[in-house]
mmJSON file of the N, C-alpha and C atoms, coordinates in Angstrom:
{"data_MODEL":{"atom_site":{
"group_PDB":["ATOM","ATOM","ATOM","ATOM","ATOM","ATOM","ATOM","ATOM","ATOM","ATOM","ATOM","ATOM","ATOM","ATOM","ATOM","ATOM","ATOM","ATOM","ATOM","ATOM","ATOM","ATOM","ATOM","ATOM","ATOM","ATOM","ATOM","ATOM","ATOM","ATOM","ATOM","ATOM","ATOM","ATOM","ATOM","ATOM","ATOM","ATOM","ATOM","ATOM","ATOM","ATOM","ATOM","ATOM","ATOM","ATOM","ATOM","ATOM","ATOM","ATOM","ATOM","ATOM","ATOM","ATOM","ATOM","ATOM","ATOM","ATOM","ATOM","ATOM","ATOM","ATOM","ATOM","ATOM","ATOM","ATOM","ATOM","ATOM","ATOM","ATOM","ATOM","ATOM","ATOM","ATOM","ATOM","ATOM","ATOM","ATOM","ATOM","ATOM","ATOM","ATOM","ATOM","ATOM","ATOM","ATOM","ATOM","ATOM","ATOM","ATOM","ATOM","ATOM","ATOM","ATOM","ATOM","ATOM","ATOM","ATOM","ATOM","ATOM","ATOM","ATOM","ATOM","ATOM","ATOM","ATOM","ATOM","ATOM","ATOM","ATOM","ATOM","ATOM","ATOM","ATOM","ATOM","ATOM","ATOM","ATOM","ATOM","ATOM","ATOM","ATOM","ATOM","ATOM","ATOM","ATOM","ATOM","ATOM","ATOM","ATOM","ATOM","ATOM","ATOM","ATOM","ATOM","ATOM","ATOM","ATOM","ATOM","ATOM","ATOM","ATOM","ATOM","ATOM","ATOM","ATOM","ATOM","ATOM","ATOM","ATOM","ATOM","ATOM","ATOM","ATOM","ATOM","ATOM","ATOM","ATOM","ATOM","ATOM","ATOM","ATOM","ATOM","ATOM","ATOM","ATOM","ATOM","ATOM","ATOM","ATOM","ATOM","ATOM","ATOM","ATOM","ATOM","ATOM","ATOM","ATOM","ATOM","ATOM","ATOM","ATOM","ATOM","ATOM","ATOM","ATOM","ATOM","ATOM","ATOM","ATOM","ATOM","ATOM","ATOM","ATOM","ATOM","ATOM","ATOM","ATOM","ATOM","ATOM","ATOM","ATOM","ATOM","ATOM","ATOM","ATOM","ATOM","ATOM","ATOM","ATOM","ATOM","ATOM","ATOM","ATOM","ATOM","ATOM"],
"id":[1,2,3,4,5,6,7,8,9,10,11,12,13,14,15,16,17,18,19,20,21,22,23,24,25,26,27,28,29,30,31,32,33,34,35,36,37,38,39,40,41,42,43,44,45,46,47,48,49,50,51,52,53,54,55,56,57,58,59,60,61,62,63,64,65,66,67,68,69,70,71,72,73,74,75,76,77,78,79,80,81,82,83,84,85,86,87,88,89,90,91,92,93,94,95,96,97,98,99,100,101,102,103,104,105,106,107,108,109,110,111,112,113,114,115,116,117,118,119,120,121,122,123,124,125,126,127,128,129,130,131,132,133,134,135,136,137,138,139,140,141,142,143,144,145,146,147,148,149,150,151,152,153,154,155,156,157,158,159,160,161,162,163,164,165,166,167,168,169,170,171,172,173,174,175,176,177,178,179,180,181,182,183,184,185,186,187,188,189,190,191,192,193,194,195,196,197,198,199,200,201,202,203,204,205,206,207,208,209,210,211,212,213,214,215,216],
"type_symbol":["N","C","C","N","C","C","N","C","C","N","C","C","N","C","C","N","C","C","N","C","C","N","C","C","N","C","C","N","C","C","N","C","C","N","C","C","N","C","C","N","C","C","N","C","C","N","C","C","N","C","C","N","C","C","N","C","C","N","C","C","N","C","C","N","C","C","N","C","C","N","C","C","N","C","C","N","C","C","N","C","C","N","C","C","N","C","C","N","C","C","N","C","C","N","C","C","N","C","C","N","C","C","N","C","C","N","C","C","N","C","C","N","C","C","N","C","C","N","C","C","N","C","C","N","C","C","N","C","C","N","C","C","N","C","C","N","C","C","N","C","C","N","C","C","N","C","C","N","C","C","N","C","C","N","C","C","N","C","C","N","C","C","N","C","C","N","C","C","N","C","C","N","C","C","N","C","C","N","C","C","N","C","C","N","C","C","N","C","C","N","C","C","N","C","C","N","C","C","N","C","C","N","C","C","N","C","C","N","C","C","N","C","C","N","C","C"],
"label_atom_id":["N","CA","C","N","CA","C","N","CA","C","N","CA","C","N","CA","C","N","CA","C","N","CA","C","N","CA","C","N","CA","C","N","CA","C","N","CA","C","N","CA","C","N","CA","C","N","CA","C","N","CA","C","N","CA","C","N","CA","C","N","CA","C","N","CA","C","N","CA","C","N","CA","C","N","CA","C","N","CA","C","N","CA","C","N","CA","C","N","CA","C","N","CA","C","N","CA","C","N","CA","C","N","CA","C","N","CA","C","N","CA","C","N","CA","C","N","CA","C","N","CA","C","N","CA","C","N","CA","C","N","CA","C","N","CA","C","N","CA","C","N","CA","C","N","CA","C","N","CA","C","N","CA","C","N","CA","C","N","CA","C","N","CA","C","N","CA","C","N","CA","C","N","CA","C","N","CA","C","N","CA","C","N","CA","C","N","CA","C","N","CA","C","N","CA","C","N","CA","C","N","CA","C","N","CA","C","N","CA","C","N","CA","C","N","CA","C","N","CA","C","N","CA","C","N","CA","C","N","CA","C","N","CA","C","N","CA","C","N","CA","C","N","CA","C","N","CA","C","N","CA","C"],
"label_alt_id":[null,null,null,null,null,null,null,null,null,null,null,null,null,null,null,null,null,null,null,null,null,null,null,null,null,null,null,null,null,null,null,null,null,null,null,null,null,null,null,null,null,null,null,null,null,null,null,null,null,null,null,null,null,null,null,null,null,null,null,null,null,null,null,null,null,null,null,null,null,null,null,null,null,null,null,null,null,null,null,null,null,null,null,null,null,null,null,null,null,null,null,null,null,null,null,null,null,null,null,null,null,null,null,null,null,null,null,null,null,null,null,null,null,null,null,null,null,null,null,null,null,null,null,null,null,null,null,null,null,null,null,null,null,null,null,null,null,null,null,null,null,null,null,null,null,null,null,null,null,null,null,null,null,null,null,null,null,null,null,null,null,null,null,null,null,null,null,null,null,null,null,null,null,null,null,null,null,null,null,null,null,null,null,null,null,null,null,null,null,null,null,null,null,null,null,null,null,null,null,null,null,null,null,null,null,null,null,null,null,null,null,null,null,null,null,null],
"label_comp_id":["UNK","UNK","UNK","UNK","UNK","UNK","UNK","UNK","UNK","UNK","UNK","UNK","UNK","UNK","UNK","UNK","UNK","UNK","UNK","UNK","UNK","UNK","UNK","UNK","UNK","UNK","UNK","UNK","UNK","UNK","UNK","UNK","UNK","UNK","UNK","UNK","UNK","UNK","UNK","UNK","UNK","UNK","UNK","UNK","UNK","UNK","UNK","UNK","UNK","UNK","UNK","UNK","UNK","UNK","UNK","UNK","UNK","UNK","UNK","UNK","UNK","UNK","UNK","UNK","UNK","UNK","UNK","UNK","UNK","UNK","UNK","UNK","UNK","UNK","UNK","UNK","UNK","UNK","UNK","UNK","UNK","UNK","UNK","UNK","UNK","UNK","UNK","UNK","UNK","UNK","UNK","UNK","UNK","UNK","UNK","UNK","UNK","UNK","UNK","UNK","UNK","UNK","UNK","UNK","UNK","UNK","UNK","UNK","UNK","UNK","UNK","UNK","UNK","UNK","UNK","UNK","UNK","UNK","UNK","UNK","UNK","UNK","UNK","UNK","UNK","UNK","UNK","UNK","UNK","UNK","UNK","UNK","UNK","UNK","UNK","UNK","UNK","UNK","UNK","UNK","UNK","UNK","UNK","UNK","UNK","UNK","UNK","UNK","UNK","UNK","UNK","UNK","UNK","UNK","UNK","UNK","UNK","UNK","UNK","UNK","UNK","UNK","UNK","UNK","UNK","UNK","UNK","UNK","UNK","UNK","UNK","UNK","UNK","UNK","UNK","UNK","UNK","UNK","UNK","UNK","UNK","UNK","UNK","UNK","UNK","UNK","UNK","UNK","UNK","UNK","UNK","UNK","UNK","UNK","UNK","UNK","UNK","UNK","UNK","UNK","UNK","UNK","UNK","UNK","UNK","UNK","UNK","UNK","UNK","UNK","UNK","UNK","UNK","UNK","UNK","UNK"],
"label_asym_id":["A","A","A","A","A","A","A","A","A","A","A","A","A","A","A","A","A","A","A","A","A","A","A","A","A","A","A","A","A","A","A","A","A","A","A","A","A","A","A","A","A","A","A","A","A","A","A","A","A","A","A","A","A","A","A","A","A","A","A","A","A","A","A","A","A","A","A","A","A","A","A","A","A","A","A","A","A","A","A","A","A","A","A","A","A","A","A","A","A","A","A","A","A","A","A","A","A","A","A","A","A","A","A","A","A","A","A","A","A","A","A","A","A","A","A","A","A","A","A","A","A","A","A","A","A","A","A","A","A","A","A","A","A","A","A","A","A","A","A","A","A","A","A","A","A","A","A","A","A","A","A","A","A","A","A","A","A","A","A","A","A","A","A","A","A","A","A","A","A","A","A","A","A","A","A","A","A","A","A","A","A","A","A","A","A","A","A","A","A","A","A","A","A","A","A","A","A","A","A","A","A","A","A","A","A","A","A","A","A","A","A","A","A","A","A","A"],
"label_entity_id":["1","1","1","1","1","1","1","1","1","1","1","1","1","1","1","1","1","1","1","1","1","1","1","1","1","1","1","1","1","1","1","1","1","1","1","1","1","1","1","1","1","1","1","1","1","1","1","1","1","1","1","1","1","1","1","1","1","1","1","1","1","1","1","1","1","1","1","1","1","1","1","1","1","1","1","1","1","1","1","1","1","1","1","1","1","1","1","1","1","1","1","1","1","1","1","1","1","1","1","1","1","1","1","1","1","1","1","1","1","1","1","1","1","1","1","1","1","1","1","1","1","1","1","1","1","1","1","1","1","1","1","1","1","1","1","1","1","1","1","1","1","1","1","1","1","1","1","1","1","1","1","1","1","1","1","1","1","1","1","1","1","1","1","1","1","1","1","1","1","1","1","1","1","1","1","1","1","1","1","1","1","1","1","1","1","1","1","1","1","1","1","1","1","1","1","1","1","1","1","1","1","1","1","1","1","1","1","1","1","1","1","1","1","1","1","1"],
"label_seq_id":[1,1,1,2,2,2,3,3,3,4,4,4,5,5,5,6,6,6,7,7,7,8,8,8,9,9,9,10,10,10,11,11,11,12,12,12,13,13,13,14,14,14,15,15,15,16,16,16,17,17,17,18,18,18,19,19,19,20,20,20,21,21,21,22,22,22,23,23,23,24,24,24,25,25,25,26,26,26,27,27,27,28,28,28,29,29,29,30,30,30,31,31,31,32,32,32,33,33,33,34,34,34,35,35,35,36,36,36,37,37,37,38,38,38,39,39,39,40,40,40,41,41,41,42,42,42,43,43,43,44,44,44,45,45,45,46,46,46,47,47,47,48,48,48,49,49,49,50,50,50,51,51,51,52,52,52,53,53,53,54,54,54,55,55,55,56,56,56,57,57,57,58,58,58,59,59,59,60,60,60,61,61,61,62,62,62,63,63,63,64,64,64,65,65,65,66,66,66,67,67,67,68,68,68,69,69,69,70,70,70,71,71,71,72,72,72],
"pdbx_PDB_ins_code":[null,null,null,null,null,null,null,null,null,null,null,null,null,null,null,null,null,null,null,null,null,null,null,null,null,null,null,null,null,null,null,null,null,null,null,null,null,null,null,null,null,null,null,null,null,null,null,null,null,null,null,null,null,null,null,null,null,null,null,null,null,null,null,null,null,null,null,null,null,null,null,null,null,null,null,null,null,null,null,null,null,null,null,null,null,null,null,null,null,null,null,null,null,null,null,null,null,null,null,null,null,null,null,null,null,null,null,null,null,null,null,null,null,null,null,null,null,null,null,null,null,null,null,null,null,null,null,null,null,null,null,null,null,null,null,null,null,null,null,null,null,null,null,null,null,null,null,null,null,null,null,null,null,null,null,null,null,null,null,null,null,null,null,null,null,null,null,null,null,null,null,null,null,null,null,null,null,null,null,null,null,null,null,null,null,null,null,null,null,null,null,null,null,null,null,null,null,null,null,null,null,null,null,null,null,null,null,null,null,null,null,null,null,null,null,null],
"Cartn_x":[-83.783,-82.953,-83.192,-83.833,-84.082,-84.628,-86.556,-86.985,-87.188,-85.031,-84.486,-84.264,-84.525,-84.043,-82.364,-81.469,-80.359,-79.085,-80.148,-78.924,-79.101,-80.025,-80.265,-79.12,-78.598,-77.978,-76.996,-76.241,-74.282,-74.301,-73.245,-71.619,-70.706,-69.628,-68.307,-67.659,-66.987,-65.565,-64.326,-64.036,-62.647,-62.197,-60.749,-59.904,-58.656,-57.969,-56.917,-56.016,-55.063,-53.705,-52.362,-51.494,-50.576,-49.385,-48.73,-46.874,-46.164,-45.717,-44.379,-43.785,-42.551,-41.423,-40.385,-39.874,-38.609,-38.088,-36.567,-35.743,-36.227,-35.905,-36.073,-34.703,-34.768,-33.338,-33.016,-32.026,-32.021,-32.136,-32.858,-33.783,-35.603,-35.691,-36.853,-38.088,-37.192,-37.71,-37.942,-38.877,-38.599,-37.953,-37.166,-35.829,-37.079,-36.797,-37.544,-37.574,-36.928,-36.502,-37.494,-38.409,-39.508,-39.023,-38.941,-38.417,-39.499,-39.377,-40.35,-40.434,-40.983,-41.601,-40.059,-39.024,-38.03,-37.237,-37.187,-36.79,-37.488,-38.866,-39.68,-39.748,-39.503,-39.557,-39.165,-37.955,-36.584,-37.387,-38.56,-39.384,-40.915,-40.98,-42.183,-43.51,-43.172,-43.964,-44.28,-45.269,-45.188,-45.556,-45.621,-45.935,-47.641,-48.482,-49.874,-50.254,-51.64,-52.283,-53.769,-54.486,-55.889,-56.195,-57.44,-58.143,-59.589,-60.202,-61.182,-62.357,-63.217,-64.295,-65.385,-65.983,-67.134,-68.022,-69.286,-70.516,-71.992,-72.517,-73.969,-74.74,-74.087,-75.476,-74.398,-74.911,-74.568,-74.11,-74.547,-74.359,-72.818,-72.89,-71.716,-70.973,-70.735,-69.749,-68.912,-69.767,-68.871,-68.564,-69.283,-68.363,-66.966,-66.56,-65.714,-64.752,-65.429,-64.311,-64.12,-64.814,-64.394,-63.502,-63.353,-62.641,-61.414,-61.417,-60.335,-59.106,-59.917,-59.158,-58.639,-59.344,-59.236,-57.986,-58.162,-56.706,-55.506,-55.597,-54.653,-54.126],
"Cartn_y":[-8.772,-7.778,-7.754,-8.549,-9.002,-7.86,-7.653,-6.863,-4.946,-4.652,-3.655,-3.147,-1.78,-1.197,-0.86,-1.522,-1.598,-0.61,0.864,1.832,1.693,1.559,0.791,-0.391,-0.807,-2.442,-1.958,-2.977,-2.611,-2.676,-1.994,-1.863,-2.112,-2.258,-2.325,-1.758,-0.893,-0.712,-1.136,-1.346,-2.44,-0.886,-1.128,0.481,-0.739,-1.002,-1.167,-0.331,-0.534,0.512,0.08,0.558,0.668,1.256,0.468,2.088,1.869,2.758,3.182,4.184,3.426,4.406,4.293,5.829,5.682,6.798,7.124,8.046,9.507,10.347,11.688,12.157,12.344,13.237,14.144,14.797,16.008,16.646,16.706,17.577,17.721,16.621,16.626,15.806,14.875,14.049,12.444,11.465,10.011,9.383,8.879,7.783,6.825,5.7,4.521,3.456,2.812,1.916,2.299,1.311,1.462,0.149,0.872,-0.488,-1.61,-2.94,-4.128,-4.66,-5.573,-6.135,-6.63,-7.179,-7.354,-6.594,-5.055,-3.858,-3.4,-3.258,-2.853,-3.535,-4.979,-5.962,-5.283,-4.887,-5.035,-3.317,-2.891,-1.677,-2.158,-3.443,-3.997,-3.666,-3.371,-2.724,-4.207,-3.536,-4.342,-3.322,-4.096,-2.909,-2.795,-3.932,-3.556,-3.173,-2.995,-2.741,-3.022,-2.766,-3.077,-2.594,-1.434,-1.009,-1.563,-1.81,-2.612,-1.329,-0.678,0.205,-0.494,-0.812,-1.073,0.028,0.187,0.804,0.6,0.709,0.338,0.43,1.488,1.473,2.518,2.587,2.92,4.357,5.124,6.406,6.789,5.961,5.709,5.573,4.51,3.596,4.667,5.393,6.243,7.609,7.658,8.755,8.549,7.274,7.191,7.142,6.645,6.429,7.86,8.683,10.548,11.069,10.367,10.878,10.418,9.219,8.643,8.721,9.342,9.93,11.19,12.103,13.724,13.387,12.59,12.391,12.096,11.738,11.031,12.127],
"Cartn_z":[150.558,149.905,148.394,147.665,146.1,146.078,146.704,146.512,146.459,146.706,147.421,145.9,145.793,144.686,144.632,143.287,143.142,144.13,143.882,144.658,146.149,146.799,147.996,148.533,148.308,148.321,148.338,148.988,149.16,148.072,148.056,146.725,147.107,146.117,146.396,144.504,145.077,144.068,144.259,142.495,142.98,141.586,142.384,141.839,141.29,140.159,139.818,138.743,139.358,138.914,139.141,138.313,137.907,138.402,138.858,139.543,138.52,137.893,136.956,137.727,138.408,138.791,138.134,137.27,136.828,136.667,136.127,136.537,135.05,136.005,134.764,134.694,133.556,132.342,133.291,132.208,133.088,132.257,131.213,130.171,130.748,131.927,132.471,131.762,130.549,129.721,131.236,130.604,131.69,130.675,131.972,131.0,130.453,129.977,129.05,130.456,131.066,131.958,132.84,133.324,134.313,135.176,136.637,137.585,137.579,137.469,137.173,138.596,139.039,140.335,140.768,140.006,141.317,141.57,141.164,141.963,143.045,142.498,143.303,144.709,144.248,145.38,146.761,146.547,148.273,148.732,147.75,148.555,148.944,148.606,149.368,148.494,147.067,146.166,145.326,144.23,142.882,141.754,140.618,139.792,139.896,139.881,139.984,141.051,141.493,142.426,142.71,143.453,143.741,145.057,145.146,146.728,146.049,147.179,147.019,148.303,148.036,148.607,148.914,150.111,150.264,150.496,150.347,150.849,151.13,152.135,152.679,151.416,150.49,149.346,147.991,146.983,145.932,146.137,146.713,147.188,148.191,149.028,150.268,149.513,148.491,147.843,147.093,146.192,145.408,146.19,147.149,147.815,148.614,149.169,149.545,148.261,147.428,146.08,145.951,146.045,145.592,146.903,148.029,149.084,148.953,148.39,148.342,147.152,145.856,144.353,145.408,145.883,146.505,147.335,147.861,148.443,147.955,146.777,146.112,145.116],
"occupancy":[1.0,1.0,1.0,1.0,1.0,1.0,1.0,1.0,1.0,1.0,1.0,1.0,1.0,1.0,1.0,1.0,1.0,1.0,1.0,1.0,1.0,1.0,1.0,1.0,1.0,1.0,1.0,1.0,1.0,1.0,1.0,1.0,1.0,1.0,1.0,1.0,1.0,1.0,1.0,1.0,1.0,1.0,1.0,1.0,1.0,1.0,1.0,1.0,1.0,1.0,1.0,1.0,1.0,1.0,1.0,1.0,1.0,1.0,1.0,1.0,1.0,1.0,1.0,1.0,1.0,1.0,1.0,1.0,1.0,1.0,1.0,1.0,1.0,1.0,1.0,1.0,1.0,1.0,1.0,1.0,1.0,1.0,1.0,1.0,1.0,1.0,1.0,1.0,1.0,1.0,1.0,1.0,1.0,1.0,1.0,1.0,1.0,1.0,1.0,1.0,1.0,1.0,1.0,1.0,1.0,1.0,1.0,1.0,1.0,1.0,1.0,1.0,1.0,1.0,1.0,1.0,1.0,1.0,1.0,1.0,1.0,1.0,1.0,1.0,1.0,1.0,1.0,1.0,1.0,1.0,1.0,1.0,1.0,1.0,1.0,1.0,1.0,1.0,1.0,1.0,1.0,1.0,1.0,1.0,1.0,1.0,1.0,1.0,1.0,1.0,1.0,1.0,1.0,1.0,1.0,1.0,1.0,1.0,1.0,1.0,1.0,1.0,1.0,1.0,1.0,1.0,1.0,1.0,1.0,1.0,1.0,1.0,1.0,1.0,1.0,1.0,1.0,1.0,1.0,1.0,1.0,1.0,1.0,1.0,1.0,1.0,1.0,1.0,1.0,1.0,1.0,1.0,1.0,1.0,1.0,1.0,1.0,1.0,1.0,1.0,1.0,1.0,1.0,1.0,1.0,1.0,1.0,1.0,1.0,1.0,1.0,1.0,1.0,1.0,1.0,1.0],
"B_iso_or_equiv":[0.0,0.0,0.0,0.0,0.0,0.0,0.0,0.0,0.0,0.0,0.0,0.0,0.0,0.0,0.0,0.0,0.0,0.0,0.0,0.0,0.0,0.0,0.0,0.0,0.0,0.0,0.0,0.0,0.0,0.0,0.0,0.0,0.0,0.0,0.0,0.0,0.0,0.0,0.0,0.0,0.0,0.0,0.0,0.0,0.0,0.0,0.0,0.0,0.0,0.0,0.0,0.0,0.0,0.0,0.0,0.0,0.0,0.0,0.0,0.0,0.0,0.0,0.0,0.0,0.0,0.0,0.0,0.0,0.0,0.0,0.0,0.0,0.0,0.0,0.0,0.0,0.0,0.0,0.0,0.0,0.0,0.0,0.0,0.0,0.0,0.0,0.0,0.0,0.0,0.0,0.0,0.0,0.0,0.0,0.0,0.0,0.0,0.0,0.0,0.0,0.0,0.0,0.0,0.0,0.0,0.0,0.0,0.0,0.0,0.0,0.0,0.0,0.0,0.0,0.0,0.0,0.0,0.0,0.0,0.0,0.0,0.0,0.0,0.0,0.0,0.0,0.0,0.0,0.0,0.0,0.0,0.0,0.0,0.0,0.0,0.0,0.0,0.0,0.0,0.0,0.0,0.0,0.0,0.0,0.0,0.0,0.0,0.0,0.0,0.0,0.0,0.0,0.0,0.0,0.0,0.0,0.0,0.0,0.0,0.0,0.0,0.0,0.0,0.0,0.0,0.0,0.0,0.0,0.0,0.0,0.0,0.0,0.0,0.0,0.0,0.0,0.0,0.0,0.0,0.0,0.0,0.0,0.0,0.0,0.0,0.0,0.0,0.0,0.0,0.0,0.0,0.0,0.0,0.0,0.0,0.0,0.0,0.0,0.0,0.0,0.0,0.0,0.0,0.0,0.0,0.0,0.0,0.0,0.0,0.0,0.0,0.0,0.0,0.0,0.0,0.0],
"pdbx_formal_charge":[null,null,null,null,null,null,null,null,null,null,null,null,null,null,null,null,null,null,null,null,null,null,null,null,null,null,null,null,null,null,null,null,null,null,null,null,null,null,null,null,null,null,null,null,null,null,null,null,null,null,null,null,null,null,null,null,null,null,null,null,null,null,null,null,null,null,null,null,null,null,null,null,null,null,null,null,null,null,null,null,null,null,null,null,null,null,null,null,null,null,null,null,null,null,null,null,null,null,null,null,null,null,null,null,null,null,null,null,null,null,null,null,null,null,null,null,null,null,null,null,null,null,null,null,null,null,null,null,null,null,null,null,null,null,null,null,null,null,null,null,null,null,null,null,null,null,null,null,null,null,null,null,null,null,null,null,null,null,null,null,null,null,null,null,null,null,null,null,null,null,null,null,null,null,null,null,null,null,null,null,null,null,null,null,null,null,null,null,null,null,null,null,null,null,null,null,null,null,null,null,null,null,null,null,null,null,null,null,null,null,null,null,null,null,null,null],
"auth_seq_id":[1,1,1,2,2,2,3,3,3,4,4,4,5,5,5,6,6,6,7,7,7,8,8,8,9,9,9,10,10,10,11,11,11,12,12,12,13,13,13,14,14,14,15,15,15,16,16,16,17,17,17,18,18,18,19,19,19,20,20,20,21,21,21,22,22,22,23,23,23,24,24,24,25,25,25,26,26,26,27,27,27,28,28,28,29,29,29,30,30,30,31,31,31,32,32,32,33,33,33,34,34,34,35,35,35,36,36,36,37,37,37,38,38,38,39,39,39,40,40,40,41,41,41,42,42,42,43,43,43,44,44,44,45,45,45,46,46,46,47,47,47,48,48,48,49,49,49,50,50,50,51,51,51,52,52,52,53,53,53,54,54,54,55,55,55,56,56,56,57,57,57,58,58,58,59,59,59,60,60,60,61,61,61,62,62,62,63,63,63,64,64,64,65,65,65,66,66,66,67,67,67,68,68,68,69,69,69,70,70,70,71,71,71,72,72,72],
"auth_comp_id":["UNK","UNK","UNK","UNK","UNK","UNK","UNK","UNK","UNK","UNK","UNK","UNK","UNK","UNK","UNK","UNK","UNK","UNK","UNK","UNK","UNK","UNK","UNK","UNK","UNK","UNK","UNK","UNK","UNK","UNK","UNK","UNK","UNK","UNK","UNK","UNK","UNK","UNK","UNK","UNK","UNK","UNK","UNK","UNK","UNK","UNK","UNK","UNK","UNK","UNK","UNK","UNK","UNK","UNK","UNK","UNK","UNK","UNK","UNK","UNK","UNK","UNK","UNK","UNK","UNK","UNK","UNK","UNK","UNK","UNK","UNK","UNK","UNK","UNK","UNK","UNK","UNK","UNK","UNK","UNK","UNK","UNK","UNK","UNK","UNK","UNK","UNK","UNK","UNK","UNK","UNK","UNK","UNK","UNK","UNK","UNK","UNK","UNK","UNK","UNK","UNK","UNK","UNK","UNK","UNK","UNK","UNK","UNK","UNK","UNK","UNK","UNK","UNK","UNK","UNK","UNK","UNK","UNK","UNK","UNK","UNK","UNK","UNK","UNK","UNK","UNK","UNK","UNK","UNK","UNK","UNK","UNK","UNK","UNK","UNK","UNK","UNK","UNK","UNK","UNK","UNK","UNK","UNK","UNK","UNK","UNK","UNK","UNK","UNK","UNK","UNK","UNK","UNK","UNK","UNK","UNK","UNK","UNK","UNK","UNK","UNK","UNK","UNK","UNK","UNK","UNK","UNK","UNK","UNK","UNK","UNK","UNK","UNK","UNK","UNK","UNK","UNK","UNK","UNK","UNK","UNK","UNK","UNK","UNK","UNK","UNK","UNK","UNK","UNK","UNK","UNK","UNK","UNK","UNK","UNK","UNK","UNK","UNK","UNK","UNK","UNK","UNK","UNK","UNK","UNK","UNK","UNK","UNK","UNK","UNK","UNK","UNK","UNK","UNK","UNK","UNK"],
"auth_asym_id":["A","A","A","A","A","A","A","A","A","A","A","A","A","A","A","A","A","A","A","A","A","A","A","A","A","A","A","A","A","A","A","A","A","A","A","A","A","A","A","A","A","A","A","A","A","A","A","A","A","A","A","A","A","A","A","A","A","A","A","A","A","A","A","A","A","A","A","A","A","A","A","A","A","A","A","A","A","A","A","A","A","A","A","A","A","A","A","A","A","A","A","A","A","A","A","A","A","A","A","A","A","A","A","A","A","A","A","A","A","A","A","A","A","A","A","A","A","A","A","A","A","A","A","A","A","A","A","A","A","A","A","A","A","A","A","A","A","A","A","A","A","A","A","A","A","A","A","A","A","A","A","A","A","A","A","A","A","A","A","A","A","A","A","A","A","A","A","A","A","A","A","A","A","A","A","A","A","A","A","A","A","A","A","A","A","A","A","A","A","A","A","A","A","A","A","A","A","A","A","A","A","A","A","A","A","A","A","A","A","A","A","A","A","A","A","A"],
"auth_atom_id":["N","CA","C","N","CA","C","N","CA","C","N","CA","C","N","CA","C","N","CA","C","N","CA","C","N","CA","C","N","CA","C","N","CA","C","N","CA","C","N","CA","C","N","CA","C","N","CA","C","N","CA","C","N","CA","C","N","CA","C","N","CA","C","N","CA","C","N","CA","C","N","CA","C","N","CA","C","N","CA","C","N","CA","C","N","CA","C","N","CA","C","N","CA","C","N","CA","C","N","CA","C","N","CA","C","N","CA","C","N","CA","C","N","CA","C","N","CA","C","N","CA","C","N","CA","C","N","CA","C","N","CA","C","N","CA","C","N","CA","C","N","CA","C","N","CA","C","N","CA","C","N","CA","C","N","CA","C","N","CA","C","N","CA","C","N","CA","C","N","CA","C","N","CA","C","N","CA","C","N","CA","C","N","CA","C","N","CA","C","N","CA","C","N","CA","C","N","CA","C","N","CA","C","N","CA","C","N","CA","C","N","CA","C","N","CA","C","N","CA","C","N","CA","C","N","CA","C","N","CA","C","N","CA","C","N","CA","C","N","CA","C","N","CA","C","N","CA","C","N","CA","C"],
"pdbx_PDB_model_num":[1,1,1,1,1,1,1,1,1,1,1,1,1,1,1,1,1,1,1,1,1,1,1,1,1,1,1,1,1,1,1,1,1,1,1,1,1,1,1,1,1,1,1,1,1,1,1,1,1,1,1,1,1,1,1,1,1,1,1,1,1,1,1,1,1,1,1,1,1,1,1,1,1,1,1,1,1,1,1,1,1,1,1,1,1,1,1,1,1,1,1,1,1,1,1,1,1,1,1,1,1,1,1,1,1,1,1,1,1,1,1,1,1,1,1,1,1,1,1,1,1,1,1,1,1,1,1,1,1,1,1,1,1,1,1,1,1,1,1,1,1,1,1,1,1,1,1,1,1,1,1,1,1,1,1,1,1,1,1,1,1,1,1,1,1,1,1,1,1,1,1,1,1,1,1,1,1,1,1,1,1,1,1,1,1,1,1,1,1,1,1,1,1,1,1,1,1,1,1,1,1,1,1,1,1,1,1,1,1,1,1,1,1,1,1,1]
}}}
């Protein structure tokens, strides 16, 4: 596999992100108060995150990553 040109060769993408859930005004402004990991907790949440994409080759890899933003 050494001798495999780079886009050839598995990949993997690692996606990390962020949840900020919090309440809106009723001017439609966001309040300041962002729920922290032990609110989030008793919803089985946290505030970070991480999806992790594999692909047969450089090509696969980022297309699932484009299927997977499109969905989102």
């Amino acid at each position: 596999m050494e001798d495999m040109p780079r886009k050839l060769k598995p990949h993997i993408a690692v996606i990390t992100f962020r949840i900020d859930v919090r309440p809106i005004n009723s001017d439609n402004t966001l309040d300041w108060h962002i729920l922290r990991n032990a609110d989030l907790k008793k919803y089985n949440l946290s505030e970070k995150g991480q999806v992790i994409i594999k692909g047969a080759n450089e090509a696969e890899c980022v297309k699932k990553v484009q299927e997977m933003m499109e969905k989102i």
